[in-house]
C-alpha positions in Angstrom: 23.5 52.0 52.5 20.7 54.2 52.1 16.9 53.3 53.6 15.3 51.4 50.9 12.5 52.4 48.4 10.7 49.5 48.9 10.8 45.7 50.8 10.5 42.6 49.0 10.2 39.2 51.4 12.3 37.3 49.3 12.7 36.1 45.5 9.8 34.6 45.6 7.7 37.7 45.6 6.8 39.1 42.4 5.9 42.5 43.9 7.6 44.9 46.6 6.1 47.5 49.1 6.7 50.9 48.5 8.2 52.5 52.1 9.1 55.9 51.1 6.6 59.0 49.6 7.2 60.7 46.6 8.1 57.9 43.9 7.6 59.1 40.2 7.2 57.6 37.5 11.6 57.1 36.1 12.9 57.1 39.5 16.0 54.4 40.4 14.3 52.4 43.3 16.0 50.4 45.4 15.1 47.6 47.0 15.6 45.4 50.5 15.1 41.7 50.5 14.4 40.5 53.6 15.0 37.0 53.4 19.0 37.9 52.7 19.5 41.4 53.2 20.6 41.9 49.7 19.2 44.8 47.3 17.4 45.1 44.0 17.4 48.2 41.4 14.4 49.0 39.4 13.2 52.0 37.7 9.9 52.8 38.6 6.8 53.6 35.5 4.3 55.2 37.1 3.9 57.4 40.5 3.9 54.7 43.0 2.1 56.2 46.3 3.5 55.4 49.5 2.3 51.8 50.3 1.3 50.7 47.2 3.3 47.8 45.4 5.8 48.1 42.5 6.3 45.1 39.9 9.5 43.1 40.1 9.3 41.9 37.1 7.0 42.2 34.2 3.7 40.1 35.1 0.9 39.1 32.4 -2.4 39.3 32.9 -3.8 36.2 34.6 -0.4 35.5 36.6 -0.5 34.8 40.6 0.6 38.0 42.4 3.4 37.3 45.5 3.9 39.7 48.3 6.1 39.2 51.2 5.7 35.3 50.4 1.4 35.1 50.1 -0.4 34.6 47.4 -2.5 38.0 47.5 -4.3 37.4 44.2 -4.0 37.7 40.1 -3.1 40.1 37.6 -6.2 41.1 36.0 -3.9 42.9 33.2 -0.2 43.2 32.7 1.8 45.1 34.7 5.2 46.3 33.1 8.6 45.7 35.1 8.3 49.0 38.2 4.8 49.7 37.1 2.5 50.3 40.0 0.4 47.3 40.8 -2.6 48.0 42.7 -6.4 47.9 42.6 -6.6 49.1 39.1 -4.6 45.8 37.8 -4.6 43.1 41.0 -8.1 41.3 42.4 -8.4 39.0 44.7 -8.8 35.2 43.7 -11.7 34.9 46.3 -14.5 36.2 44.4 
């Protein structure tokens, strides 16, 4: 198997990590799951920079964001399925 594109904890999470530079907007991603050492495929739809999550799944506006199994905050507008989720569309539930 090739390295992955980006790390998901487990099916819990509703967003994975991107691990590798360079992801444009229609690449196939692949994904590593952690929890079971299984992949997932996605197509990305933005540039995703290296760190930065990617969407598992499309994810309305208002909807608890999951990464690597903790609740890291809420949509604050939808995100498509492999659309970049970041600053721009994820805030924190603390203030």
């Amino acid at each position: 198997m090739s390295a992955p594109d980006f790390i998901v904890h487990d099916d819990t999470d509703t967003v994975g990590v991107i691990v590798k530079e360079g992801i444009t907007a229609g690449a196939a991603l692949s994904g590593w799951v952690m929890a079971d050492d299984s992949r997932i495929a996605l197509e990305a739809g933005d540039d995703i920079p290296l760190g930065h999550k990617v969407a598992l799944g499309v994810i309305a506006e208002g909807d608890t964001i999951i990464k690597y199994g903790h609740d890291i905050g809420k949509a604050v507008a939808a995100i498509a399925k492999g659309g970049h989720a970041h600053t721009q569309n994820i805030k924190t539930k603390r203030w």
